[in-house]
Structures are given as structure tokens and as C-alpha cells.
LOVOGU-9092 format. One line per field, with one value per residue (C-alpha): residue number from 1; x, y, z. Coordinates in steps of 0.001 Angstrom, whole numbers, plus 500000, padded with zeros to 6 digits. Layout:
LOVOGU-9092
n = c(NUM,...)
u = c(X,...)
v = c(Y,...)
w = c(Z,...)
END
This chain:
LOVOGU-9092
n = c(1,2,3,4,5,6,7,8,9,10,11,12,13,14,15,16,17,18,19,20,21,22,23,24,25,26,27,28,29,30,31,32,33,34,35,36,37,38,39,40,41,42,43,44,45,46,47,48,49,50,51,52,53,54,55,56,57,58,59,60,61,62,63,64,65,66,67,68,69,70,71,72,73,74,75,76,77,78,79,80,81,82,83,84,85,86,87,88,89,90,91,92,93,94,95,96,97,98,99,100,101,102,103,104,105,106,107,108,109,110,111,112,113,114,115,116,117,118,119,120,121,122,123,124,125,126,127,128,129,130,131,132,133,134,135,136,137,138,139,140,141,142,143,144,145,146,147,148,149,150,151,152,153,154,155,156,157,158,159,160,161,162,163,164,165,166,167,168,169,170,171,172,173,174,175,176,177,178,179,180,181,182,183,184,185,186,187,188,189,190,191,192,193,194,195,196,197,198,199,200,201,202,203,204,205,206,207,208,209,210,211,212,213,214,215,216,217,218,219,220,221,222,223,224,225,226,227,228,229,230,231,232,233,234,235,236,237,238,239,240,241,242,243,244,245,246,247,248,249,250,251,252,253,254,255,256,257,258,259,260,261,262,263,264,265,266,267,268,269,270,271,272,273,274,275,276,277,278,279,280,281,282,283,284,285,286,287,288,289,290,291,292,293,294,295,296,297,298,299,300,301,302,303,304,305,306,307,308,309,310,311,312,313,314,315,316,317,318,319,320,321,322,323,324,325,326,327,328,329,330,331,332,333,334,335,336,337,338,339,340,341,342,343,344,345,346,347,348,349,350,351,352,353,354,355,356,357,358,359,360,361,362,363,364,365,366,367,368,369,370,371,372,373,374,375,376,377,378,379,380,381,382,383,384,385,386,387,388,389,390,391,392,393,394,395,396,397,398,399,400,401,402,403,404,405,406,407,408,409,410,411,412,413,414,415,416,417,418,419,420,421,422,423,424,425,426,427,428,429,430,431,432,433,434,435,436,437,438,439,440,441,442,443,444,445,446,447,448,449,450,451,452,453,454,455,456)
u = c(494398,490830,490733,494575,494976,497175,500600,500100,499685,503522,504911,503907,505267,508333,509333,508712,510733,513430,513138,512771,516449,518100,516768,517780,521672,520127,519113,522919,524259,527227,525690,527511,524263,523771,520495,520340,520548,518299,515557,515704,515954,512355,510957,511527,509896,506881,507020,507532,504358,502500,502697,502656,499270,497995,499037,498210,496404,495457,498953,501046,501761,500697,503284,506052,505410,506459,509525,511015,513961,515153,515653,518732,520029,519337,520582,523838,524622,523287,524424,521991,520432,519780,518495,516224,515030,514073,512373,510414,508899,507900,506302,504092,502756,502653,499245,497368,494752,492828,491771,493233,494677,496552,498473,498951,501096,502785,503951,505354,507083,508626,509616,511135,513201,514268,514834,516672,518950,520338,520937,522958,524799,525880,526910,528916,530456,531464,532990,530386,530456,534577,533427,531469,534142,535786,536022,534077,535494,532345,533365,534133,531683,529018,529952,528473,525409,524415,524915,522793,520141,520243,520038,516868,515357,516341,515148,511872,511127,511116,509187,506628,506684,506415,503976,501556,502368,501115,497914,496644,498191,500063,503211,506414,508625,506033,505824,509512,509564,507164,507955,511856,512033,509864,511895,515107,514794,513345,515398,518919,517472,516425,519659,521687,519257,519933,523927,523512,521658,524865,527347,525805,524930,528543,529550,530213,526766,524957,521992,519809,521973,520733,517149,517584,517937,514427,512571,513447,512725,509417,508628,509413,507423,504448,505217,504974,501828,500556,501168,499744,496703,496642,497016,494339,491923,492827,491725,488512,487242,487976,486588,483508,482685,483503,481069,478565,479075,478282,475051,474012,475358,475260,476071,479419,480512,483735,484897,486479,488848,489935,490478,492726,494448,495225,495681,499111,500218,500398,502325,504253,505670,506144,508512,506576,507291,505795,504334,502368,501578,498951,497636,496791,495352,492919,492416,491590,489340,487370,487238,483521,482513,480591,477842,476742,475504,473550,469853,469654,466917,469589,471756,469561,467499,466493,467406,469212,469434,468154,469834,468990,470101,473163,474228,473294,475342,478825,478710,479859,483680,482374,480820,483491,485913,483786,483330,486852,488064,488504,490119,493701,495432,493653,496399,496854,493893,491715,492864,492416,488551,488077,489828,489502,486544,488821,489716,493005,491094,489391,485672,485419,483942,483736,485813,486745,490770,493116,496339,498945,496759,494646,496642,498953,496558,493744,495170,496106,492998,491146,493079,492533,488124,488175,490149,487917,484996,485604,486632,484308,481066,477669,474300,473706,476461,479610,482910,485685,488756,492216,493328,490272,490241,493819,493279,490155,492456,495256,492761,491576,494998,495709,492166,490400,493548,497462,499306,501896,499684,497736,501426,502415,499305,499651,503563,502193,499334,502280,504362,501534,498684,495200,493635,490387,489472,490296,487617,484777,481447,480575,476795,474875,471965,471119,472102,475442,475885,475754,472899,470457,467601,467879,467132,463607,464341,467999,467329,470010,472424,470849,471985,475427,476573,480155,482800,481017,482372,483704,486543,485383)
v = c(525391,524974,520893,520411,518889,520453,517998,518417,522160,522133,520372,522634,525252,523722,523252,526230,527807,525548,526120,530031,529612,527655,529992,533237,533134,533901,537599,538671,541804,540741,536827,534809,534043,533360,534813,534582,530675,530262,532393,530465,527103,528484,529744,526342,524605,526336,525404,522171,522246,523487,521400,517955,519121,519955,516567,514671,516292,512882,511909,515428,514699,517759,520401,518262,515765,517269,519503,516608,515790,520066,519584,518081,520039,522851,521568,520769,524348,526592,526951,525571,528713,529660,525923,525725,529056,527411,524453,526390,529219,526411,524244,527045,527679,523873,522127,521016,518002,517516,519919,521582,523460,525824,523527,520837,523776,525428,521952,521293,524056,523889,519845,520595,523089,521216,518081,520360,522459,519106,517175,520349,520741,516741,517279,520575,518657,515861,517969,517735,521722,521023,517654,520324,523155,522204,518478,516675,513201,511425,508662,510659,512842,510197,509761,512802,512605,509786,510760,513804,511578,509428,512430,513631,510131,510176,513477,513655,510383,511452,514243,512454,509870,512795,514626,511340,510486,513733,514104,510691,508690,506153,504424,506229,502666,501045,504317,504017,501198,501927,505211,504435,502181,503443,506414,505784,504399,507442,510010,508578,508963,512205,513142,511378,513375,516795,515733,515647,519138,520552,519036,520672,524140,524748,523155,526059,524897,526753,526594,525862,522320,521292,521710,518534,516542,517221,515641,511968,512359,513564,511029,508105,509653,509939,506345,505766,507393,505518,502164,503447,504748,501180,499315,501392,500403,496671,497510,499351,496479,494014,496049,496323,492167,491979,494456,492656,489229,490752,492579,489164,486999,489059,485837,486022,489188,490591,486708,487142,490226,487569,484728,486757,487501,484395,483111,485783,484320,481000,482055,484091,481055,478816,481815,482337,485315,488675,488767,485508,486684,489286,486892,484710,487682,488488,484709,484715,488093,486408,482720,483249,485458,482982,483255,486136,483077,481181,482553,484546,481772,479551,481300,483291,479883,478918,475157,472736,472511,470037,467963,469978,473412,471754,470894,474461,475856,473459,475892,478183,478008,477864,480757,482295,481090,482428,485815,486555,484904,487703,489853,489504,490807,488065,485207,482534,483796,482122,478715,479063,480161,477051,474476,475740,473441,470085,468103,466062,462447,463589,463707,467586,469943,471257,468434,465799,466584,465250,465273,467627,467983,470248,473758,475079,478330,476460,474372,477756,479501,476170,475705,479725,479464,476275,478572,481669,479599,478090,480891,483320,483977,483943,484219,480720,479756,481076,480874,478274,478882,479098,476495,474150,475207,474390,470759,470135,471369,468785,466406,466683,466890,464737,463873,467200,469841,469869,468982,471310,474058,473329,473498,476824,478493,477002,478127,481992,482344,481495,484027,486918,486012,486216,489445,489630,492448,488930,487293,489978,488795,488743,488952,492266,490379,491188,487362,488015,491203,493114,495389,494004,491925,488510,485121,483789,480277,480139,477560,478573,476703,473230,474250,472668,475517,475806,476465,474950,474672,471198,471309,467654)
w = c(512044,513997,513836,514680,517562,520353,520218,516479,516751,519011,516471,514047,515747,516964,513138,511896,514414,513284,509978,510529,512176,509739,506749,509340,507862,504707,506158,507541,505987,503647,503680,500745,498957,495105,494892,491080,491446,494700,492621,489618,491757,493180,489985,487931,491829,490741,487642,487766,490679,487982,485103,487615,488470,485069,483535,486050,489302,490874,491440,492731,496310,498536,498541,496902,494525,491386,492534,494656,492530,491913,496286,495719,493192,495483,498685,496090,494551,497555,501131,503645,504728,501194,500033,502911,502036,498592,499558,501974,498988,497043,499378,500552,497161,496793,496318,499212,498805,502429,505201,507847,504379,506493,508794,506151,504129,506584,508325,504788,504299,507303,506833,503536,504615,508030,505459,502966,504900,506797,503007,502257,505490,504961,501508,502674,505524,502983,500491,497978,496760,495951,493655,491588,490336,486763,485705,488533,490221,490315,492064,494988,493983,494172,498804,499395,497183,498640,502399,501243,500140,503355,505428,503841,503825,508095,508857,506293,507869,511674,511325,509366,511901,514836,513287,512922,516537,517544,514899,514918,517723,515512,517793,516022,515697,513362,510818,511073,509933,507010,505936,505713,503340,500853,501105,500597,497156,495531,497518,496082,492762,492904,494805,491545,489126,491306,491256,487446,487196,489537,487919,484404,485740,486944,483702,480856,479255,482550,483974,480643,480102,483712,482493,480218,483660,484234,481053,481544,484949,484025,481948,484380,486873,483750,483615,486975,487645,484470,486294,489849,488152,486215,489526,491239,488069,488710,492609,491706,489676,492296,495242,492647,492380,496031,497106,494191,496196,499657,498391,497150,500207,503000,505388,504627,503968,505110,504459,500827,501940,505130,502835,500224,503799,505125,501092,501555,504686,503551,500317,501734,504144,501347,500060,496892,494433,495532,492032,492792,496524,494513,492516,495156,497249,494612,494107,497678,497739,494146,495295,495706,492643,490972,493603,491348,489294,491868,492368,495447,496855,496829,498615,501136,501672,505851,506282,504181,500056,498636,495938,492512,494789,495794,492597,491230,494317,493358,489668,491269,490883,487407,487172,488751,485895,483963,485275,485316,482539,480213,483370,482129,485485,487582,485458,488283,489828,487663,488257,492049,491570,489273,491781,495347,496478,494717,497057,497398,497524,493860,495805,495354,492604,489819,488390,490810,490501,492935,494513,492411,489804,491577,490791,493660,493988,494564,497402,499418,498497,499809,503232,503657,502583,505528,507729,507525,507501,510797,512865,511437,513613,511011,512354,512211,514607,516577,515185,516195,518181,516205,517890,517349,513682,513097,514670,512091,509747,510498,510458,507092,505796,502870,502485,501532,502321,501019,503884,503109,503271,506645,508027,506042,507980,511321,511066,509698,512353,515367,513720,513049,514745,513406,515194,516300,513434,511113,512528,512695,512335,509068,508957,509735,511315,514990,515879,514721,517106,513029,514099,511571,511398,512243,510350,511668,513841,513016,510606,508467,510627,509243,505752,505997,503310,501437,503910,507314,510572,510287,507207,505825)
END
């Protein structure tokens, strides 16, 4: 545990001493304990630990991941002693992914059993174990499930959110608030799955009929992980042509992560579709891929284009387009990287569109570029107040920007802010406080380039 730091160490400690007394009943001379079930409730734990991480290593969560749903089914056909006991055995031989190995495992352990023993002692409380014996009422029998599940969700919850207050300093209301809700969803199914294997192994098929539970949810978690490992793909490739744009154009990098940033808030206030909120994140994040087209002396030029450059520099939504056009994920992305220097008076590029037929995307990717642009300090000049930018903004409205979204960001950025981390300088030359070596003269602050301090 060398590394741990010392509130993290207590709580370590503190848990496992909890967990040693709620597994302690277990030991009691003439103890009412099924050990025939609680063993086989372990063995098929380890089993299951094993085969998650052969199939698919990448996606076993340390210590738990692929024995989560046989908790329930544990904490639903053992006392609470003994189904703490059993979560604790096969957490310990559970897989652990990051160092300090030692205190990740035995903090596990010591959760799952803490979480474990309290789901069973709610279901007990509840009447759960009655629901179980000959022809079960499952709609009664359904209460106490579900209270099981919330308890585990609750107490897994707070000590994850104590033991990253303690080991990395994070404020325990916001993981609350994070944590909870992705838990809750899971846990009831796996405490609905674990009320299924109960309800079978006390059935006069046994313990071998409960096994059956397990395959389908095996293979929607093989789905699952199929998707995550699909999404992560999708997120690799964009990370890779965002990283290709700042190698190329280091004036503005860190700018296409802010603008697929700000391209979210101003969706997400217009109440768009969380499916469309990605796309126009990645919109946002890609606006600017096409500079992969335009020759590096173009873009890394001191002082202003001239004409032929300028016009070279305006293909670039083009290029964009066509960079990503086979990229099927991107969908409404594409559009946005096409339209977003259009502007709503037809005088904008690549193809002089105006009002509504310039595509919805485009508009909020466009407001969001302007915003980013503004505020942003570059080695060629300082970067604008909100404030200020919001007022050029305004006044560009219905000219170069949709209206309606100038107001959707000014109403997002008085309701979350724009922290200063948003508006990093986003050069690494010494002017720009980067580090790195500065422009000679400054002259690139003549060049007037895409996305400039005044909007229009």
C-alpha cells in the first residue's frame, strides 16, 4: 500500500474492519449457514471472473465486472454474514488493472461485502427469503428485489464517493451526483437477473436451472462491450485528425476540442436530441479538418494572405467534407464541416448559402468557431472578454450568425459559465505564455485569419 495516501489508507482500514464484522456471524458455533450454496455461489464468482477476462480482458471492471449480477443472487439465497462472506472471496481473487495492486483489492473486497451484506439485510428485512419457498408471488416478490438493488446502488456509491474524497481530493456531492445514476440502472437488473437465479435454485430444477440465468446475461454484456469498444474506435479516430490538425496548425490548437464544447451547450439549450448533441460535438471538434488540405505555408504564413492564398484557405470546409465523407458515424457532422463559415446574408463560403438553407449544424458550429475565436488568447493577440465577445456576437446577428443561436449561447454561458481552462491559450509559443518559441515581429496578427477577433 506504499503510494496510498493516509485518509485513503483509514478508509481502507475502516472498511475492512466493517466488513470483517459483518462476515464474523459466519464463524459462531451452531451458525445457520448453507455452506454448500455460499461455496458454489463463490466457485461459479470465479468462474464467471475468469471467462469475462478471457473473452474480453479490456472490458472486466477490477475485482467485479464479470460476477456483478451472481451478488444478488447471493445476497438473495444466503444470510448476510454468509453473502458478504461471498462477495468478499471473490473480489479478492478478482482482477486488478492499476497500481497500488494491494489496496485497490483489498478496498474491493471489503466494498463488496459492506455493499452485499446491506442488499441482503434489506431484502431479509422486507421479506424477500419468504417470496422464494414453493410457488413465488412475484409481484410482491419484485418490493424487495428492488429495495435490495437500491441499497447496493446507496451504499456502493458512498464508499466510492469516500474513498475518492480521501485518495484524490474530489468534493463527495459532485461524485454523488455522478456515480448514482449510472448505478442504479445496472444494479436493478442484475438484482432482477439474481431474483431469477433464486427463484430457480429453490425451484425443484436446483441449482443447475439457475445457471441458464447467466448466458443471456452474458451475451448482453458481450454486446455491450461490443458497442463500448465500437464507441471508443469512433473516439480514437477522432482524437487521431484532431491531433493531425494541431501538428499542422499549432496557432490554434486546443480550439477544436473548445468549439465541439460550446457546439453542446448551445444544442443542448435549444433541447436537441442527445443523439444529435454527439454529432454536433464531433462536428464541433472536426470543423477545421480540412486544414490538412491547405499547404502548411499557408497556414503558418507571418502577415496577411494574399488573394490566391485566401481563396486556397476558404477550401477548406471542402476538404473537410471530403475527409470525412466516407466516416459513416460523423452523419450530421458532415454537413456542419461543409457550411460552418456560410453566412446568413449568403456572402460566406464554400457556397454562398443563406438564411435556413444553411444546415442547422452549421449555424451552431459557426456561432461556437466565432465564440472560441474571440476569447481564445493566440500569439498574435490576447483574447476577448465573454462579455465583449457576446456583444460582437449580437451584433453580427442576422447578418453573419443565426440569431437564435447567439441567444442559445449567451443563455448556456449564464447558466454554466465558460471556465478559464475553456479559454487556455492555445498556442505553445513563448508570446502566448505556451513555453515555446515565439513568432518573429508578431506579424501574424496582420493576417486577419478564419475565426478573428471581430465576428464580421
Amino acid at each position: 500500500m506504499r503510494g496510498t495516501p493516509v485518509a485513503a489508507r483509514g478508509c481502507i482500514l475502516a472498511a475492512v474492519i466493517a466488513a470483517a464484522c459483518c462476515t464474523l456471524p459466519v464463524s459462531r458455533p451452531g451458525a445457520s449457514v448453507p455452506w454448500g450454496a455460499a461455496a458454489l455461489l463463490a466457485a461459479l464468482c470465479l468462474v464467471c471472473e475468469a471467462v469475462g477476462r478471457r473473452f474480453d480482458p479490456g472490458s472486466v471492471q477490477a475485482g467485479a465486472g464479470s460476477f456483478l449480477p451472481l451478488l444478488p443472487a447471493a445476497a438473495f439465497l444466503l444470510p448476510p454474514p454468509a453473502a458478504a462472506l461471498v462477495a468478499a472471496v471473490a473480489s479478492l481473487a478478482g482482477r486488478v488493472d492499476r497500481p497500488p495492486f494491494a489496496a485497490r483489492r483489498i478496498w474491493r473486497a471489503a466494498q463488496l461485502a459492506l455493499t452485499c451484506c446491506a442488499a441482503s439485510w434489506t431484502y431479509t428485512l422486507l421479506g424477500g427469503p419468504a417470496t422464494l419457498g414453493g410457488v413465488p408471488d412475484f409481484p410482491y416478490a419484485l418490493l424487495p428485489a428492488c429495495a435490495a438493488a437500491l441499497a447496493f446502488s446507496l451504499v456502493l456509491t458512498a464508499l466510492d464517493c469516500l474513498i475518492l474524497a480521501a485518495a484524490e481530493g474530489q468534493p463527495v456531492p459532485r461524485s454523488w451526483r455522478t456515480l448514482l445514476p449510472r448505478a442504479l440502472g445496472p444494479h436493478l437488473v442484475h438484482a432482477l437477473a439474481g431474483l431469477m437465479m433464486a427463484v430457480l435454485w429453490r425451484s425443484p430444477y436446483g441449482p443447475v436451472s439457475a445457471l441458464f440465468v447467466l448466458l443471456p446475461m452474458y451475451l448482453s454484456c458481450w454486446v455491450f462491450a461490443q458497442y463500448h469498444r465500437e464507441d471508443a474506435a469512433h473516439r480514437a479516430t477522432i482524437r487521431a485528425l484532431v491531433h493531425a490538425v494541431d501538428i499542422k496548425d499549432t496557432y490554434t490548437r486546443g480550439h477544436s476540442e473548445r468549439v465541439g464544447r460550446a457546439s453542446v451547450l448551445i444544442a443542448r439549450e435549444l433541447g436537441m436530441d442527445p443523439a444529435r448533441l454527439e454529432a454536433l460535438r464531433f462536428a464541433g471538434i472536426l470543423h477545421d479538418i480540412g486544414k490538412l488540405g491547405v499547404p502548411t505555408r499557408v497556414l503558418r504564413k507571418d502577415g496577411p494572405l494574399t488573394p490566391d492564398e485566401r481563396r486556397v484557405m476558404e477550401l477548406h470546409p471542402e476538404y473537410g467534407h471530403e475527409i470525412v465523407r466516407s466516416i459513416g458515424f460523423l452523419d450530421e457532422a458532415r454537413a456542419a464541416i461543409l457550411h460552418h463559415h456560410e453566412r446568413l446574408d449568403g456572402t460566406g463560403y464554400p457556397y454562398g448559402l443563406s438564411g435556413r438553407r444553411i444546415p442547422e449544424s452549421a449555424r451552431i458550429v459557426a456561432v461556437a468557431d466565432a465564440f472560441d475565436a474571440m476569447t481564445s488568447t493566440r500569439s498574435y493577440r490576447r483574447g476577448r472578454p465573454v462579455p465583449a465577445a457576446l456583444t460582437e456576437l449580437r451584433r453580427c446577428a442576422g447578418s453573419q450568425f443565426d440569431p437564435r443561436m447567439v441567444r442559445a449561447l449567451a443563455r448556456a454561458l449564464d447558466r454554466h459559465g465558460w471556465s478559464g481552462a475553456d479559454t487556455a491559450v492555445t498556442a505553445d509559443e513563448a508570446g502566448a505564455g505556451g513555453g515555446g518559441r515565439a513568432r518573429p515581429g508578431g506579424a501574424r496578427g496582420a493576417r486577419a485569419p478564419p475565426g478573428p477577433a471581430r465576428a464580421c
